[in-house]
C-alpha positions in Angstrom: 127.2 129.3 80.3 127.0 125.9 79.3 130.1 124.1 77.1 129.8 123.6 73.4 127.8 120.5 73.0 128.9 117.5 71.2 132.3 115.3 71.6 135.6 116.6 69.4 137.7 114.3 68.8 140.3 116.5 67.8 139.5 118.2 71.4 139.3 115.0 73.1 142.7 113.7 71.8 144.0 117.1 73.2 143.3 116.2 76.6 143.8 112.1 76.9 146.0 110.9 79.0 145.1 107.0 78.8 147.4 104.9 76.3 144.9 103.2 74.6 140.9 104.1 75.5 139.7 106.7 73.4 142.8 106.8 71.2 140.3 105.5 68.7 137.1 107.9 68.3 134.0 108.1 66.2 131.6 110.5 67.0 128.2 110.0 65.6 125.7 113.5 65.5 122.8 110.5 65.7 122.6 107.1 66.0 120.6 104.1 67.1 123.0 102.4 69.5 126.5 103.4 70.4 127.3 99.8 71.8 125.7 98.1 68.6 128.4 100.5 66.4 131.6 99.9 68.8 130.4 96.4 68.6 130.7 96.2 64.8 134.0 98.4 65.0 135.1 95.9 67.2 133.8 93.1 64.9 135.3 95.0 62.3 138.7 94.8 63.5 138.5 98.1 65.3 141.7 98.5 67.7 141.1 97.9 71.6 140.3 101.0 73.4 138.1 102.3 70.6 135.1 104.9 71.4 131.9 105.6 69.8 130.1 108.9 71.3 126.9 110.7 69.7 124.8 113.8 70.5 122.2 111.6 70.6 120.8 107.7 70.4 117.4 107.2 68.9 117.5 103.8 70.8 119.8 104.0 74.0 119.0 100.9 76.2 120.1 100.4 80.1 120.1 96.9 81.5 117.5 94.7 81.3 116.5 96.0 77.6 115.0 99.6 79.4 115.1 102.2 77.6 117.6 105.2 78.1 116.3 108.6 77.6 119.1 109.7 75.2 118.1 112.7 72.9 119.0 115.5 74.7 122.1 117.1 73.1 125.2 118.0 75.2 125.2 114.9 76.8 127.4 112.4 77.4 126.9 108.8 75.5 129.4 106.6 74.7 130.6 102.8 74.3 134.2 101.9 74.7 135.0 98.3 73.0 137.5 96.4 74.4 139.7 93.0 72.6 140.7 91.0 75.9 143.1 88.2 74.7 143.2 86.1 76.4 139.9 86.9 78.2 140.4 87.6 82.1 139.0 85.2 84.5 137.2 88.2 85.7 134.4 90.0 83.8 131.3 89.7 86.0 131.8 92.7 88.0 133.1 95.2 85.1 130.0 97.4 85.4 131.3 98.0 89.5 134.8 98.9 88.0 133.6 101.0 85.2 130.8 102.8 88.0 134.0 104.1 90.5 136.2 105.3 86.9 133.0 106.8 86.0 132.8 108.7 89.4 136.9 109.8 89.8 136.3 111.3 86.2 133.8 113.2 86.9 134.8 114.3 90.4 138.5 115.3 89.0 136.8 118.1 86.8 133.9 118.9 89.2 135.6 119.3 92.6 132.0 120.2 94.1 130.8 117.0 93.6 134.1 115.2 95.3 132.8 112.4 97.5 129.3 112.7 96.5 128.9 110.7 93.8 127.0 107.4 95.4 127.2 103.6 93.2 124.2 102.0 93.5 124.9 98.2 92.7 125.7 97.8 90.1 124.8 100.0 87.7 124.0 103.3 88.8 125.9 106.7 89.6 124.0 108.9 91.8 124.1 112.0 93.6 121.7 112.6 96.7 119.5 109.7 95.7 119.5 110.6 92.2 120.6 109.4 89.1 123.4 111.1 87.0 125.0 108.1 85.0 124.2 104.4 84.4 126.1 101.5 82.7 125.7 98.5 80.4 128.3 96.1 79.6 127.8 93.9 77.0 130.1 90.9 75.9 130.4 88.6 72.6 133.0 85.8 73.4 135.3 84.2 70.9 137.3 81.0 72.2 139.9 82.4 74.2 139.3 86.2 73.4 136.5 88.2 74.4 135.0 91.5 72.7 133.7 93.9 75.8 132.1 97.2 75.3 131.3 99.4 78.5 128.5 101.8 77.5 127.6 104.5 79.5 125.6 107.4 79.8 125.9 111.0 81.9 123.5 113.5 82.0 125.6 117.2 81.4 123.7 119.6 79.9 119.9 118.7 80.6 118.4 121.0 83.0 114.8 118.9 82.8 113.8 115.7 82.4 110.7 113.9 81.3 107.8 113.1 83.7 109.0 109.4 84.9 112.7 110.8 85.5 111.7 114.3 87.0 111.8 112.9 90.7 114.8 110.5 90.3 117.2 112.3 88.0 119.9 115.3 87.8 122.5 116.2 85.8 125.8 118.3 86.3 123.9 121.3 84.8 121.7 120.5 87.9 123.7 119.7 90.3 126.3 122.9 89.0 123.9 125.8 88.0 125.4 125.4 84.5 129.1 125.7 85.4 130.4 122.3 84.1 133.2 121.3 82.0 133.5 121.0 78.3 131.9 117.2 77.3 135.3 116.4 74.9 137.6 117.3 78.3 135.4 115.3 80.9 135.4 112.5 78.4 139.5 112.3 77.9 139.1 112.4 82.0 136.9 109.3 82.6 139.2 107.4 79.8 142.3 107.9 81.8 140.6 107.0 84.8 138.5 103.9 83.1 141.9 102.5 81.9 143.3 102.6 85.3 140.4 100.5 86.9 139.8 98.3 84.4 143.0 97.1 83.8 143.3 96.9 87.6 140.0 94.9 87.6 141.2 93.0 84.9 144.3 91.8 86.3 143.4 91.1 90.1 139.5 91.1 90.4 136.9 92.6 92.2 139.8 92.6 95.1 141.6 95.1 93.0 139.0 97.8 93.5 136.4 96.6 96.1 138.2 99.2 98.5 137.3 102.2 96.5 133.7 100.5 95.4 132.6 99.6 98.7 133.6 103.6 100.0 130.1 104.6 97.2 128.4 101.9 97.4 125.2 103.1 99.0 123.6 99.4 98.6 125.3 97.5 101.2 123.7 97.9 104.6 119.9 98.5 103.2 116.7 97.2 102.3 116.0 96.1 98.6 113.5 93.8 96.7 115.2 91.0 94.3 113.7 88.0 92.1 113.5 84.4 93.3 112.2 82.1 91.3 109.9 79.5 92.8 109.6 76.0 92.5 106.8 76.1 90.4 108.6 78.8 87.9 106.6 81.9 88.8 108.6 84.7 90.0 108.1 86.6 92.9 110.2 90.0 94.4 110.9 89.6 98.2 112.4 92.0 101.0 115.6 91.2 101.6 118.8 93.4 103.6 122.0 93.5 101.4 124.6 92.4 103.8 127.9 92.7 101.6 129.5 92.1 98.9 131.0 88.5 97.2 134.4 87.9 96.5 133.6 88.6 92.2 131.3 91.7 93.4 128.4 89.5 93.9 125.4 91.1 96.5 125.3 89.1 98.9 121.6 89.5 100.7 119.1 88.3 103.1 115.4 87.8 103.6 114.1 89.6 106.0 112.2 87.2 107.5 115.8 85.5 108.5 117.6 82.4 106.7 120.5 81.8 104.8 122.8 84.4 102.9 122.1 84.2 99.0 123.7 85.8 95.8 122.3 88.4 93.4 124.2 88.4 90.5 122.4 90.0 87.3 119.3 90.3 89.0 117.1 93.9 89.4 117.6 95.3 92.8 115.1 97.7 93.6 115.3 100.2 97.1 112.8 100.4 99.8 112.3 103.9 100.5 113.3 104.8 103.7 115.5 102.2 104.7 
């Protein structure tokens, strides 16, 4: 039977364990954007750590401005904000941070899925090629001060999904016949664990975590297509082999024709199939 759909907070307060993230909650039944409200919350004076969650988002983005099927009900959708004064010297790589939080969460309250939850760089949780969560970070700076919020979605409760996401989604309805935890308890989980890696992140870099990001990362070591812009301006995808990862959490990739390692920071990686 599947878990009462929608985020408590009462319920999630119950089961925190974090000192700040999530202390603060709003949960929305509907909404356009949960990273436009925490962003206003957080405009707002809002306290750091705050979280916006709704049932559902009538227009849920994922990087890159595409759209994020978000209107099924008793899933997970939710924007942390974050004050960072002063701002760390690292932010690039929060999305790689917030992706291995995202995965220790889960896996804590679905032992099944323990050491099968895959990060594809850099925004992606997946399970057996599939995708089960993704991420957006987005960042408004203010001299020394920074406001973050880490959106992210997970797919609970659906059990189908529409016709482009049928062959490259799941869910932990999927993936657990139906036998998942309550959405409020796995929240107050992935709090805890995102206020652990963060502030790790935060304090000592992509070094802090690369460890535990580089044991999912299912990236490194294959074949993907990136952007390169020519010298004429046009743009053009090429093959190249990710090789590793930067010191900041960069990829690091070559062509596969041969030549010199190059960086992808923001840039869409997309897989070969097969490789």
């Amino acid at each position: 039977m599947l878990p009462p759909m929608g985020i408590s907070p009462e319920d999630l307060a119950a089961h925190l364990s974090s000192k700040a993230y999530g202390r603060a909650c709003r949960h929305l039944d509907e909404t356009d954007s949960t990273n436009d409200d925490a962003a206003r919350w957080l405009a707002d004076g809002g306290p750091t750590g705050l979280l916006v969650t709704a049932s559902r988002q009538r227009a849920g983005r994922g990087t890159k401005g595409r759209r994020w099927s978000s209107l099924e009900a008793g899933d997970i959708y939710a924007s942390l904000g974050l004050r960072l004064q002063p701002a760390p010297t690292a932010l690039g790589a929060v999305a790689l941070a917030t992706g291995v939080a995202l995965a220790e969460g889960i896996e804590a309250l679905v032992p099944s899925l323990q050491g099968h939850i895959d990060l594809k760089w850099p925004n992606d949780l997946q399970v057996q090629g599939r995708k089960l969560a993704g991420i957006l970070c987005e960042s408004r700076w203010g001299g020394a001060s920074v406001d973050l919020v880490i959106g992210f979605g997970i797919n609970v409760a659906r059990t189908s999904f529409e016709d482009e996401l049928a062959g490259s989604a799941t869910s932990l309805s999927v993936l657990e016949g139906g036998s998942i935890p309550s959405t409020s308890r796995l929240l107050a989980e992935i709090c805890g664990a995102l206020e652990s890696r963060c502030e790790a992140y935060f304090s000592g870099g992509f070094e802090a975590i690369r460890s535990v990001y580089e044991a999912r990362c299912v990236t490194v070591g294959g074949h993907v297509t990136v952007p390169v812009t020519r010298p004429d301006g046009s743009v053009e995808r090429i093959h190249v082999r990710a090789e590793r990862l930067d010191t900041d959490g960069a990829l690091m990739v070559r062509s596969l024709g041969g030549g010199d390692l190059f960086r992808v920071d923001q840039a869409e990686v997309v897989e070969i199939p097969g490789t």
